[in-house]
C-alpha positions as CSV (number, residue, x, y, z in Angstrom):
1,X,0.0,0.0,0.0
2,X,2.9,2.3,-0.9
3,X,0.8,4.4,-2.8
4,X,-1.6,5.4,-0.1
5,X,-1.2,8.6,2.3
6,X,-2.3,6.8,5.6
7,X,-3.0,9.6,8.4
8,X,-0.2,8.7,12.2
9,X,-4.4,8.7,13.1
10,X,-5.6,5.9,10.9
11,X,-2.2,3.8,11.1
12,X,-3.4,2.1,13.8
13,X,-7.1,1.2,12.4
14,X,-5.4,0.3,8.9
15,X,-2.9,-2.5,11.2
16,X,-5.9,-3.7,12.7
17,X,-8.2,-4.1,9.8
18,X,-4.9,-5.8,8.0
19,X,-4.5,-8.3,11.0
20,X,-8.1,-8.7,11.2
21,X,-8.1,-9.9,7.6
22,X,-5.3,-11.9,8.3
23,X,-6.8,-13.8,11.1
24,X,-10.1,-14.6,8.9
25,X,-7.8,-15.9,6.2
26,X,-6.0,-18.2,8.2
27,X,-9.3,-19.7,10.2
28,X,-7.3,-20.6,13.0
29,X,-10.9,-20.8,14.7
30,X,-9.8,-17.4,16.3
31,X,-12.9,-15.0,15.9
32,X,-11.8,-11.3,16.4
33,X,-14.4,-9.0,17.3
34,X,-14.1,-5.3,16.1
35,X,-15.0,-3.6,19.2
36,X,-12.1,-6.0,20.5
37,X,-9.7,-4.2,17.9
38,X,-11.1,-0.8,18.8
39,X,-9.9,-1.3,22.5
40,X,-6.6,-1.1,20.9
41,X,-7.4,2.8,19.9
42,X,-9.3,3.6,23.0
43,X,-12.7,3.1,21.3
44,X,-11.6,6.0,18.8
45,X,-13.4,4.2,16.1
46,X,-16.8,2.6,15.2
47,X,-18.0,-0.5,13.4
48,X,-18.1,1.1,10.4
49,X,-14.7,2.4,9.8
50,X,-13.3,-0.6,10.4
51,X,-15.5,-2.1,7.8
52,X,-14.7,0.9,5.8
53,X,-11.0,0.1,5.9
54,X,-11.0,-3.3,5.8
55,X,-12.9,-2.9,2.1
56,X,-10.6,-0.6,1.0
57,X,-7.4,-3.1,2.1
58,X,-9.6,-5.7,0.1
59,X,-10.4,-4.1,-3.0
60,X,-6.6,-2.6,-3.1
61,X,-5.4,-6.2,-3.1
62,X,-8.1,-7.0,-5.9
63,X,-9.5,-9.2,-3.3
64,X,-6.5,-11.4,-4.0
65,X,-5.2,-12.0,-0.7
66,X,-4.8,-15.8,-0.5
67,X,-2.5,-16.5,-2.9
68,X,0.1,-19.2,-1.6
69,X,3.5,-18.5,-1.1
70,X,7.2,-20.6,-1.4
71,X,6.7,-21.3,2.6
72,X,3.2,-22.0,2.1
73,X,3.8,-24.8,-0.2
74,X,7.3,-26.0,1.8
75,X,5.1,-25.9,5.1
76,X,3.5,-29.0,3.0
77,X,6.4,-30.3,0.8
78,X,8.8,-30.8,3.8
79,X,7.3,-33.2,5.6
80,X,8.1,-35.3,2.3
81,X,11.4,-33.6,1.8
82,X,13.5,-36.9,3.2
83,X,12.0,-39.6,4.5
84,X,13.3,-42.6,6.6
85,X,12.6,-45.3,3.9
86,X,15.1,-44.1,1.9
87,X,17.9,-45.1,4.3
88,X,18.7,-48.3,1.6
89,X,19.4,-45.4,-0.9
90,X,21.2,-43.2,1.3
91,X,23.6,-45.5,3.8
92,X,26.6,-44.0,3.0
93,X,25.4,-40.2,3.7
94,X,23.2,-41.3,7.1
95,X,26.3,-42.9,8.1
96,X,28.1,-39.7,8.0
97,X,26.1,-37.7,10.8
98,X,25.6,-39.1,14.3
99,X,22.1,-39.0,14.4
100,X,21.9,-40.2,10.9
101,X,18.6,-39.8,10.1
102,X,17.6,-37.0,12.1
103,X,20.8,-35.1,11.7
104,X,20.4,-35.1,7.7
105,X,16.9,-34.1,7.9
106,X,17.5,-31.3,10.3
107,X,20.6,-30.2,7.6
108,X,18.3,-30.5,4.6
109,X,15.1,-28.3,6.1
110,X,18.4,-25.7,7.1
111,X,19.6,-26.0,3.2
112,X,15.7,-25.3,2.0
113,X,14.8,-22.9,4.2
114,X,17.8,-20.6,3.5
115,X,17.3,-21.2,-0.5
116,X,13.8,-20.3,-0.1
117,X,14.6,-16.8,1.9
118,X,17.1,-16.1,-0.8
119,X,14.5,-16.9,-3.5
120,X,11.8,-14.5,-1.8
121,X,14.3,-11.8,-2.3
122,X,15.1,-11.7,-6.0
123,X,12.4,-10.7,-8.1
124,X,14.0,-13.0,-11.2
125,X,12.2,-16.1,-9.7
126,X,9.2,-14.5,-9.8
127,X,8.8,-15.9,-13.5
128,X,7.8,-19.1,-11.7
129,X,5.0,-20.4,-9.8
130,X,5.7,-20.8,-5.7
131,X,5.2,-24.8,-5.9
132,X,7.8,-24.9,-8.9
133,X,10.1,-22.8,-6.2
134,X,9.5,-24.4,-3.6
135,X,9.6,-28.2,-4.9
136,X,13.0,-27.1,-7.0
137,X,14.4,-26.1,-3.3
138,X,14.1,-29.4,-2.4
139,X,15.4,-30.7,-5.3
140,X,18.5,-27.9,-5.2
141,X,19.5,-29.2,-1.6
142,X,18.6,-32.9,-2.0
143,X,21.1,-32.7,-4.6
144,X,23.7,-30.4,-2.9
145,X,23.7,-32.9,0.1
146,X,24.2,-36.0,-2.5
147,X,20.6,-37.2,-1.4
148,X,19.8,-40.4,-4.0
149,X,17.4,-40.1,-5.7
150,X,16.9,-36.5,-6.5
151,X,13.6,-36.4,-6.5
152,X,11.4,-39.3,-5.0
153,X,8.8,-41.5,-6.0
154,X,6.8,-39.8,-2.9
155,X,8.1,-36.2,-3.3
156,X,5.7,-37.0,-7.6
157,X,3.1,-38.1,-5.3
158,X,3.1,-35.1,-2.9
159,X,4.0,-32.2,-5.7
160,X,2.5,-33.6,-8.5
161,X,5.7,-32.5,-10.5
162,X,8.9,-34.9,-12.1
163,X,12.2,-33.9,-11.6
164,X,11.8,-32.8,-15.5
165,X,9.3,-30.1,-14.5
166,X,12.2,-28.8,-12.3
167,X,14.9,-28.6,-14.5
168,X,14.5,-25.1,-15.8
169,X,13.9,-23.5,-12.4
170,X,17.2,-25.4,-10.5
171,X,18.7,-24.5,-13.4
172,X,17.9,-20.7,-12.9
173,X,18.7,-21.1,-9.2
174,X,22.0,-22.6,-9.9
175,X,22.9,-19.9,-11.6
């Protein structure tokens, strides 16, 4: 909202209204009331202007507000990301961390993570979609970390994309 001269007076009904929408979005069966919010300003404003403001919020973003991001999709994807059947595939690498397992798991979700936060920060990637970004992070450090195979039977199954669907965006990110 850049391009909106917001008052120091209505900064604080234009955070609430935003959290407010944000709480509704997520349906965390958390129910905010408005006078709740209001006690925040010292009853300064009424039912309306909040309603007022969180329409104008709503039609700024073209009422396009829940469109899922890289951690969305990785908050989903990296459960999948290594799983403990494929120990036959991977001896050699568990065998190199104390924990095995648990140690390369924990070092793979650091790898995607920090990808991810680098991704969200260069507006290049924006070319593709956030499950292409976030599924070719897990590729990316699967591979980096000599995980075998790339890209699992399961992680198909979970994505719905093939290593081939991948190639162009890992290809970007290596570069």
């Amino acid at each position: 909202m850049d391009n909106h001269l917001i008052s120091k007076d209505e900064i604080t009904l234009t955070i609430l209204c935003a959290l407010s929408i944000g709480i509704k979005m997520n349906e965390k069966n958390c129910i905010v009331e408005m006078n709740e919010l209001n006690s925040f300003t010292s009853d300064y404003y009424n039912l309306c202007h909040f309603r007022e403001r969180e329409s104008d919020i709503l039609f700024f973003f073209g009422w396009d507000v829940l469109i899922p991001t890289i951690p969305t999709f990785l908050e989903y994807y990296n459960f999948y990301a290594l799983l403990p059947q494929e120990f036959n595939n991977n001896r050699k690498l568990f065998s190199k961390f104390k924990n095995g397992f648990e140690d390369l798991k924990i070092l793979l979700l650091e790898n995607i993570k920090y990808l991810s936060s680098f991704l969200l920060k260069d507006v290049g990637y924006h070319q593709f979609s956030p499950s292409i970004l976030a599924a070719s992070c897990i590729a990316f450090s699967r591979k980096a970390l000599s995980i075998r195979p790339i890209w699992s039977n399961h992680l198909k199954k979970v994505t719905l994309y093939t290593f081939q669907d991948l190639i162009n965006c890992i290809y970007f990110i290596k570069t």
